[in-house]
C-alpha positions in Angstrom: -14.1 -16.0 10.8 -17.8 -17.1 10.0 -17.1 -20.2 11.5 -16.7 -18.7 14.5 -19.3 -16.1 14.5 -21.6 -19.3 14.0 -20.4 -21.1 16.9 -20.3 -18.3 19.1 -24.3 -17.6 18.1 -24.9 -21.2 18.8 -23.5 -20.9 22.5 -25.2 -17.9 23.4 -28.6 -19.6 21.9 -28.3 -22.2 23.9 -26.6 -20.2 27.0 -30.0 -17.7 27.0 -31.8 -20.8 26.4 -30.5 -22.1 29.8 -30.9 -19.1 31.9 -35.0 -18.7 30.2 -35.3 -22.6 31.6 -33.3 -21.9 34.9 -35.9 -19.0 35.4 -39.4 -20.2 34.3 -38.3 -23.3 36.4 -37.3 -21.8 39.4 -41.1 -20.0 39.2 -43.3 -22.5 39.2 -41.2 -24.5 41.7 -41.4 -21.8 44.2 -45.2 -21.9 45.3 -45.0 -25.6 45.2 -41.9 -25.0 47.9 -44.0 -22.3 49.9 -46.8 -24.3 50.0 -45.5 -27.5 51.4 -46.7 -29.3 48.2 -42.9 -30.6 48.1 -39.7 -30.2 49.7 -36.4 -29.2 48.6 -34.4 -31.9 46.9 -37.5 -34.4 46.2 -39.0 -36.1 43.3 -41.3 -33.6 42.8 -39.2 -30.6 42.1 -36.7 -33.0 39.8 -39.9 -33.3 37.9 -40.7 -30.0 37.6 -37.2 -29.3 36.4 -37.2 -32.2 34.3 -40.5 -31.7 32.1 -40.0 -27.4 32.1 -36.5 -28.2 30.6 -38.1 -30.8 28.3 -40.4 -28.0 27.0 -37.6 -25.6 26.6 -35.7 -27.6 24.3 -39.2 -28.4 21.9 -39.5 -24.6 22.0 -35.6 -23.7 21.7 -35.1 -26.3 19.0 -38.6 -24.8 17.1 -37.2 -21.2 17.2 -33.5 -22.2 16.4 -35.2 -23.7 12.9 -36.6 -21.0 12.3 -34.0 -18.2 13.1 -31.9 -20.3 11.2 -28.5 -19.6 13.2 
């Protein structure tokens, strides 16, 4: 039964994890859309996904040490 306790924390971690990315992401891509910087579907908002998601898994991997799941 620990087992699975375990595995279900580790999929809700990461699950939360993916919706805090999703979020901060979709925020700081929406005045770049709303001010023309970029449009939808173009390099510059796969960047934007790319490097906030590659922040959230320094940050998710940092707190996971220390929580200690």
């Amino acid at each position: 039964m620990e087992k699975t306790n375990q595995k279900f924390k580790i999929i809700l971690y990461i699950s939360v994890w993916v919706i805090i990315w999703g979020s901060i992401a979709s925020l700081i891509d929406l005045p770049f859309l709303k001010n023309g910087i970029y449009s939808e579907g173009d390099l510059g908002q796969y960047v934007t996904f790319s490097l906030t998601a590659m922040i959230a898994i320094i940050f998710s991997k940092k707190i996971f040490n220390k929580i200690n799941l």
